[in-house]
C-alpha positions as CSV (number, residue, x, y, z in Angstrom):
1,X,-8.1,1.2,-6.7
2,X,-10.4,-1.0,-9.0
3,X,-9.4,-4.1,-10.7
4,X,-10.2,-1.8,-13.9
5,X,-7.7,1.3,-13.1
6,X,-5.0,-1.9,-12.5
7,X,-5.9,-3.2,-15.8
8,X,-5.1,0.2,-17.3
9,X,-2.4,0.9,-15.3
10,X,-0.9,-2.2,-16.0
11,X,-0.8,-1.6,-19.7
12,X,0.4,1.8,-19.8
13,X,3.4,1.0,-17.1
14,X,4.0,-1.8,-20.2
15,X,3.8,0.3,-23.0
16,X,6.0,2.8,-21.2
17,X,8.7,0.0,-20.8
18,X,8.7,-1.1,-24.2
19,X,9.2,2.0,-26.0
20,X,12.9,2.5,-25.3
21,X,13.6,-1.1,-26.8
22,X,11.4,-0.6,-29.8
23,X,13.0,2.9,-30.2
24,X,16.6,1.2,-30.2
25,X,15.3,-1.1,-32.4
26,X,13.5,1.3,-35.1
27,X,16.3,2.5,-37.6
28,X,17.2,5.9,-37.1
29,X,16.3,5.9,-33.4
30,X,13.2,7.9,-33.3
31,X,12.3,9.4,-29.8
32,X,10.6,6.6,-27.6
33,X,8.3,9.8,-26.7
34,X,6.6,8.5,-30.1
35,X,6.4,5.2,-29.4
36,X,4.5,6.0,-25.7
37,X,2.0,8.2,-27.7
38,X,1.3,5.6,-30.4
39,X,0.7,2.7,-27.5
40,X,-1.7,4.6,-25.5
41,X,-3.4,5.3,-29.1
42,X,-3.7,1.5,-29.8
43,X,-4.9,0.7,-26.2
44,X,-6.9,3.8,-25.6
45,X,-10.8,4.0,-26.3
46,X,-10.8,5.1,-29.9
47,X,-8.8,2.1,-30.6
48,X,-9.0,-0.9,-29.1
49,X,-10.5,0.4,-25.9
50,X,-8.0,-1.7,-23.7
51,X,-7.8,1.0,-21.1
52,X,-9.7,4.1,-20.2
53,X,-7.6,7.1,-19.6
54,X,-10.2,8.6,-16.5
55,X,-8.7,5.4,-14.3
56,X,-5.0,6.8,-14.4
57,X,-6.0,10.8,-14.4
58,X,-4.5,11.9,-11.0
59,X,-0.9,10.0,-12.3
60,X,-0.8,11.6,-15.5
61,X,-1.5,14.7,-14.2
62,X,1.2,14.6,-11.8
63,X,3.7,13.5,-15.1
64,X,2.5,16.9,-16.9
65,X,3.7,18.8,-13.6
66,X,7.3,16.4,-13.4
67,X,7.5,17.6,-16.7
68,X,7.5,21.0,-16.4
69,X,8.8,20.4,-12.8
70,X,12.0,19.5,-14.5
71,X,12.0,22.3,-17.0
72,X,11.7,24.6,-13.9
73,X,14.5,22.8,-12.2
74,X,17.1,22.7,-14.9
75,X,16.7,26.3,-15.7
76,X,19.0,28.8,-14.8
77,X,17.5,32.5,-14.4
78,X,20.8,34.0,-15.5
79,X,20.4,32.3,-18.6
80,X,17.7,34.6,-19.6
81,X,19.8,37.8,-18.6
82,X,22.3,37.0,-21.2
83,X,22.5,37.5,-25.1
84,X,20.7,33.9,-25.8
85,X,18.3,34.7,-23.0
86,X,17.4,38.2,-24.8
87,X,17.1,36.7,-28.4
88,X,15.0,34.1,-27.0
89,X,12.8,36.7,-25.8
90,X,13.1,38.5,-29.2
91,X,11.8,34.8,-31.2
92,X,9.1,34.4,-29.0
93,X,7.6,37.9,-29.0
94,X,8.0,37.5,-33.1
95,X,6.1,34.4,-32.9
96,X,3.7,36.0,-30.6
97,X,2.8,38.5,-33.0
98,X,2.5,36.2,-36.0
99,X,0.2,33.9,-34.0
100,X,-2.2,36.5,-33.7
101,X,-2.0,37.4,-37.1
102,X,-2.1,34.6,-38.7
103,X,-4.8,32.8,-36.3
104,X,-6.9,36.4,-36.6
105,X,-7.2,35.2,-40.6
106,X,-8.3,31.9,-39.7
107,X,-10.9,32.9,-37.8
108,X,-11.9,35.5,-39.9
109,X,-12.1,32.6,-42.6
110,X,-14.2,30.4,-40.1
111,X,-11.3,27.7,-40.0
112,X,-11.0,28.3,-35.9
113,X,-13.2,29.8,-33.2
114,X,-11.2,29.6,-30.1
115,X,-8.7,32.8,-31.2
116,X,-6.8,32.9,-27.9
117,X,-6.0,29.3,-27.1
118,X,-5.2,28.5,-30.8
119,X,-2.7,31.9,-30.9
120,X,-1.0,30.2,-27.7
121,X,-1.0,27.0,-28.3
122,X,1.5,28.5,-31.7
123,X,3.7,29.6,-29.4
124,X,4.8,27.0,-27.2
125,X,7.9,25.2,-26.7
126,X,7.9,21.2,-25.2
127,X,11.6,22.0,-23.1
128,X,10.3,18.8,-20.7
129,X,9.4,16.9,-23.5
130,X,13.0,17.6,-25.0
131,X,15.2,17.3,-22.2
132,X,15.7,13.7,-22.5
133,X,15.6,13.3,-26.4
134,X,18.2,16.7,-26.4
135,X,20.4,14.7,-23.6
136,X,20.6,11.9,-25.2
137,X,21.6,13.3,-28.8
138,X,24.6,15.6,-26.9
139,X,22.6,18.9,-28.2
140,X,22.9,20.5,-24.5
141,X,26.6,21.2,-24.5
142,X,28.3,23.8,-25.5
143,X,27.6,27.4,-26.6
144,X,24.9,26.1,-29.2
145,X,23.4,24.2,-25.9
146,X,22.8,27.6,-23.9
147,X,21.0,29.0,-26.9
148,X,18.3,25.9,-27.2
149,X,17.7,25.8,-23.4
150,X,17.0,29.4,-23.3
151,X,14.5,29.1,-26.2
152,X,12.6,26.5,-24.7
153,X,12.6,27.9,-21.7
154,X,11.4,31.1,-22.4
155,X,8.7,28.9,-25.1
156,X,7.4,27.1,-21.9
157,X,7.1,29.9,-19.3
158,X,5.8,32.7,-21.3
159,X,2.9,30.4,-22.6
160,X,2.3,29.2,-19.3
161,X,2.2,32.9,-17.9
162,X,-0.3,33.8,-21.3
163,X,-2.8,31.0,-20.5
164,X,-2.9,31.8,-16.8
165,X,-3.4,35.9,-17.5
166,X,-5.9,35.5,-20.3
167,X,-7.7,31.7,-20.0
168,X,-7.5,31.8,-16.0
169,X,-10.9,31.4,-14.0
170,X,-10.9,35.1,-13.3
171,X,-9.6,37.3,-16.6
172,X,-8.7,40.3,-14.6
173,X,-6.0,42.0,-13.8
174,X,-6.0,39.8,-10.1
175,X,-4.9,36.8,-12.2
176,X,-1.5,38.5,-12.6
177,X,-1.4,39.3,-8.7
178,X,-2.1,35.8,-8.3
179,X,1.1,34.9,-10.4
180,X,3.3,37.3,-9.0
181,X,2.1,36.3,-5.3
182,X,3.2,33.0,-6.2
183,X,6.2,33.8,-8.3
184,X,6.9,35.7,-4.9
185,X,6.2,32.3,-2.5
186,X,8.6,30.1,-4.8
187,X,11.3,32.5,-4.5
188,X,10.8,32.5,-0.8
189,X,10.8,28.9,-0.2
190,X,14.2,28.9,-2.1
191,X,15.6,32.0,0.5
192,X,14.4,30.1,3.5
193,X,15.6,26.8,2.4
194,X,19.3,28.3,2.1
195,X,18.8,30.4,4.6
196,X,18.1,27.0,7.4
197,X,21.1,25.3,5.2
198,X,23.3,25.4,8.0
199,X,20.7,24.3,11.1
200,X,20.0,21.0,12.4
201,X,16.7,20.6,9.9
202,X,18.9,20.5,7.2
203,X,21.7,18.4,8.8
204,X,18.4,15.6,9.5
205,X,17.6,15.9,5.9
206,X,21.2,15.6,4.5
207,X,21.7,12.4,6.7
208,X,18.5,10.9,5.2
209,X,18.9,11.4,1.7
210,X,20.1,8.3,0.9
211,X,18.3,6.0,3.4
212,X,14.8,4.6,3.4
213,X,13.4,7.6,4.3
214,X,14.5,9.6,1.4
215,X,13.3,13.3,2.9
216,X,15.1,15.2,-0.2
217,X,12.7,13.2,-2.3
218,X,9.9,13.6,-0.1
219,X,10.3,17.2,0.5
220,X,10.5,17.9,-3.7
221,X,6.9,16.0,-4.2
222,X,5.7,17.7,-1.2
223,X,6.8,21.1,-2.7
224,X,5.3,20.3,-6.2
225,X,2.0,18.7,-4.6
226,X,1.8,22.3,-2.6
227,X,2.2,24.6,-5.9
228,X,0.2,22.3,-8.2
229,X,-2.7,23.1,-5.4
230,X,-1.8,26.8,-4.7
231,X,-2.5,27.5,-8.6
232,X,-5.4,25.2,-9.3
233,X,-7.4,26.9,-6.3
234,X,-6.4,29.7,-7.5
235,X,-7.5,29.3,-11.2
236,X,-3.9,29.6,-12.4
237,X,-2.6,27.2,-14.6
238,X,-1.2,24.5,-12.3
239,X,1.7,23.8,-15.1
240,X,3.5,27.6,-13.5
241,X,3.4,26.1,-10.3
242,X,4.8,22.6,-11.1
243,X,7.5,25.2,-13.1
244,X,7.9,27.5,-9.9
245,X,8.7,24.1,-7.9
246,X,11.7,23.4,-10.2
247,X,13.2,27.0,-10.0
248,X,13.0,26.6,-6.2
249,X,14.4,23.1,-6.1
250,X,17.8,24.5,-8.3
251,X,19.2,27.1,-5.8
252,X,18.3,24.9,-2.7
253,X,20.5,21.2,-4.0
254,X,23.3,23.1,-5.2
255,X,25.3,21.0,-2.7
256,X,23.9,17.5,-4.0
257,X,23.3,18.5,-7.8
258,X,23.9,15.3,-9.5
259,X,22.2,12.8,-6.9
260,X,18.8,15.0,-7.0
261,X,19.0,14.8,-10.6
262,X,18.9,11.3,-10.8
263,X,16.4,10.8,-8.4
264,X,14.4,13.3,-10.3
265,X,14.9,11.4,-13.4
266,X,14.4,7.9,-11.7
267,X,10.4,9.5,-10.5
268,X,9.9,11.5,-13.1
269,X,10.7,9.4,-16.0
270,X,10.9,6.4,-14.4
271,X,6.9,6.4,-13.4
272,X,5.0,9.2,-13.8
273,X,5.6,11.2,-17.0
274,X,5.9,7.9,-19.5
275,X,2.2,7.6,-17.8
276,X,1.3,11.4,-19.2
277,X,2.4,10.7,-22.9
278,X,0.6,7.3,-23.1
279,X,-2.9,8.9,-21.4
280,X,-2.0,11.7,-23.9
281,X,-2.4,9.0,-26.8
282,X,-5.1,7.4,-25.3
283,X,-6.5,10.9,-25.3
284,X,-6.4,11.3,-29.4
285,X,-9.0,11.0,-31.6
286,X,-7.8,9.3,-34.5
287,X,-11.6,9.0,-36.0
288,X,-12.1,13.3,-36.1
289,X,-8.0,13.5,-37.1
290,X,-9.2,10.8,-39.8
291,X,-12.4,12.8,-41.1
292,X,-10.6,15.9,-41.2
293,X,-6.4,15.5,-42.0
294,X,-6.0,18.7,-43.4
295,X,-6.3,20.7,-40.1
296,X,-3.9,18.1,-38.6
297,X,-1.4,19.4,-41.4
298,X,-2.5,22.9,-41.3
299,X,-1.6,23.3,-37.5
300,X,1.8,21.1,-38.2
301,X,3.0,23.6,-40.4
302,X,1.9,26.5,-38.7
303,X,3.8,25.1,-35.3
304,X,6.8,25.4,-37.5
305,X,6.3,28.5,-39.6
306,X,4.8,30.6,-36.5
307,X,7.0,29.1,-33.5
308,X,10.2,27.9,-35.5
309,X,11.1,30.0,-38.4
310,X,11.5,33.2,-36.6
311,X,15.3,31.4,-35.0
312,X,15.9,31.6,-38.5
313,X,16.1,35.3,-38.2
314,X,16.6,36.3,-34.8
315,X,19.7,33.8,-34.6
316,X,21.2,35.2,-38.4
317,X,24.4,37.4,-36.3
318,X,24.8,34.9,-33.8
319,X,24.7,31.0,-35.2
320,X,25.6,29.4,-38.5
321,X,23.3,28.2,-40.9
322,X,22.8,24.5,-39.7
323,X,22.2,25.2,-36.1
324,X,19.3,27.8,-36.8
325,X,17.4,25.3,-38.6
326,X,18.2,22.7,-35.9
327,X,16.8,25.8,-33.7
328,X,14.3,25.8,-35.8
329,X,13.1,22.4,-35.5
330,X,13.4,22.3,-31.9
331,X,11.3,25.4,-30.9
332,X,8.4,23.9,-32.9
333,X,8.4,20.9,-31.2
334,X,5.2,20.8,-29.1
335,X,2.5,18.7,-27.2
336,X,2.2,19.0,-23.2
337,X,0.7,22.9,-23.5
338,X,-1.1,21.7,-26.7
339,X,-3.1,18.9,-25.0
340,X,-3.7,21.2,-22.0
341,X,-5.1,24.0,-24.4
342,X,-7.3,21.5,-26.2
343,X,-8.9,20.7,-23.3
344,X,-9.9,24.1,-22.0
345,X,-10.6,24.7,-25.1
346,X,-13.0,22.2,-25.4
347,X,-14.5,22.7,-21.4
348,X,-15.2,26.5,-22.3
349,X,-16.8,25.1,-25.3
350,X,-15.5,28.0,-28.1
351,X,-13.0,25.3,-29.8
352,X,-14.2,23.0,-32.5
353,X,-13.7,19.1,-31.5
354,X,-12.0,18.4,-35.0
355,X,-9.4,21.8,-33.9
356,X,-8.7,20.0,-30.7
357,X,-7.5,17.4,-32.1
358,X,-5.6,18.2,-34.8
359,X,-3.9,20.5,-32.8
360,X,-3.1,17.7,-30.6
361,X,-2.2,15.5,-33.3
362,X,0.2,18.3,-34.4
363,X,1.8,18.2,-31.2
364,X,2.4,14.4,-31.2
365,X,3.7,15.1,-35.2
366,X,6.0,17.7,-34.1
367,X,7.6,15.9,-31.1
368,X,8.2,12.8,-33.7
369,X,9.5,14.5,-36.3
370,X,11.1,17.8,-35.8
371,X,13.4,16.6,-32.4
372,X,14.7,13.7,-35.1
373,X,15.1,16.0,-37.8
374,X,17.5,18.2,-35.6
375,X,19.4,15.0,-34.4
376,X,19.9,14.1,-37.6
377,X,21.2,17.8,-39.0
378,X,23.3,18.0,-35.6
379,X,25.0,14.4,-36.1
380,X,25.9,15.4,-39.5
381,X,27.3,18.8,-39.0
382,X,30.9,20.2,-38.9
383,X,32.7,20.3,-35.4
384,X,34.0,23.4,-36.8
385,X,30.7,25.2,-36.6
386,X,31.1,28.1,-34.7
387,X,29.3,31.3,-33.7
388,X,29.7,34.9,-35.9
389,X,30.6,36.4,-32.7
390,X,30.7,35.9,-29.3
391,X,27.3,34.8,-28.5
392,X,26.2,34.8,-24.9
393,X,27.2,38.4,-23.3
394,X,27.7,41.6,-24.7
């Protein structure tokens, strides 16, 4: 490693440990997510050119796959069998539809050019992104809890499935035997592994856990390094095999839940995916968000009129008032998908520059303001608040 990717590294691993104290420190809180983006905008090239976001690539690439690594992991496919599962299903298919509309009259109007990656990228849900801020503001538990996790789950995955079926490397209809084949391997892995639960392997592993040799750990960055390479040789967006790898890990550590999630959370967000939100800032282009602000603000409110607004409906028989516009707010929240749209956006060459990155910059918007936004409506409401009816099976 050159004394130049140090350099860079060096700053990033400092902005990343600042931004929980200047988050404590900011009245109201705001997410330290915010705080990461904004550093790597003040040190990255269109800035003050401190650090140069090529020199920590492979790192923040493997922080976008913890990320949805851990979405993968903490979701539970029953979830999506059940009533919050279904309507989650319902909002995201509504929002589906209006992207296409709605992006169809912008191009039609010459505002964008890449129709498909732009109808997408208003679709998406960041669930990595607000695992921690959601954890952290109590918004998990509960009934209310089982409704947000299944709508960003189901606003990560389906995306993910969308860009790999119609922005793959080969646009046929072998992209979607390439996803099942390894929709089929992930599910595998997770047979085999319970299936050798009980054999000497496993009895090796369990004993080693905790010592130097930390195989459980070893074994999960092994299993993401394995999908994240499956799906990029492949042409498949290597975000549904990072996902794939965190479905597998869940049925395979039932037994030691809790100490895999905090190891999990010690890698994850301890190193690698505070290093993808800074090379993310470093990434924006304040100059072209600058020159042209108004697509920044058109693509904001889209995000929330196209992703969020449709809870508002879907949700009207099952939650009160204040928690579908916390629902609301949360589903419109956006970035990781965002920045990885840009950028093939940008490589196949049918997205403007200034769309790239306002859309980004609409992703960094939406994870600073609509996550706080929904903390602040969920600290103020009534414990009272309670379902119409029985919300999560029929």
């Amino acid at each position: 490693m050159s004394q130049e990717s140090l350099l860079s590294l060096l700053l990033v691993m400092t902005i990343a440990a600042l931004a929980p104290i200047i988050s404590r420190l900011v009245p109201g809180r705001p997410p330290q997510v915010l705080f990461l983006i904004l550093g790597g905008v003040l040190i990255g090239p269109h800035m003050l050119g401190f650090a140069d976001s090529d020199a920590i690539e492979l790192i923040a690439g493997l922080g976008l796959g913890f990320l949805f690594l851990l979405a993968g992991y903490e979701l539970d496919p029953g979830l999506l069998r059940e009533r919050a599962g279904r309507q989650a299903v319902l909002a995201w298919s509504i929002s589906a539809v209006l992207a296409v509309a709605v992006v169809g009259g912008l191009a039609a109007l010459g505002f964008v050019q890449a129709f498909v990656p732009v109808s997408i990228a208003l679709t998406t849900t960041a669930l990595g992104t607000l695992l921690p801020i959601l954890r952290e503001q109590n918004i998990l538990t509960g009934v209310f809890g089982r409704f947000v996790f299944a709508a960003g789950a189901v606003g990560e995955l389906f995306p993910i499935i969308a860009i790999s079926l119609f922005l793959g490397a080969y646009k046929t209809w072998w992209e979607a035997v390439i996803i099942a084949s390894i929709a089929g391997l992930a599910f595998l892995l997770a047979r085999l592994t319970r299936l050798l639960r009980r054999t000497w392997l496993a009895a090796i592993v369990r004993e080693n856990r905790h010592a130097t040799s930390q195989s459980t750990m070893r074994i999960t960055v092994v299993l993401l390094l394995g999908l994240l390479l499956i799906t990029q040789r492949f042409g498949v967006e290597a975000a549904l095999g990072a996902f794939f790898a965190g479905m597998v890990l869940r049925p395979t550590s039932s037994e030691h839940h809790d100490e895999l999630d905090e190891k999990l959370d010690a890698v994850g967000y301890g190193f690698f995916i505070p290093v993808f939100f800074v090379s993310s800032g470093m990434a924006l282009d304040i100059q072209s968000i600058v020159e042209n602000p108004a697509r920044l603000l058109v693509f904001f409110a889209l995000l929330l009129a196209v992703r969020g607004a449709p809870a508002l409906l879907v949700y009207r028989t099952t939650l009160p008032v204040r928690q579908r516009i916390e629902m609301t707010f949360l589903t419109a929240t956006a970035l990781p998908l965002l920045v990885a749209l840009s950028e093939i956006g940008i490589d196949s060459g049918v997205m403007l520059p200034e769309n790239a990155a306002a859309l980004v910059g609409a992703g960094v918007l939406s994870v600073a303001i609509f996550p706080f936004a929904a903390a602040r409506i969920h600290r103020h409401g009534s414990p009272v608040d309670a379902p119409a009816r029985p919300p999560l099976t029929d």
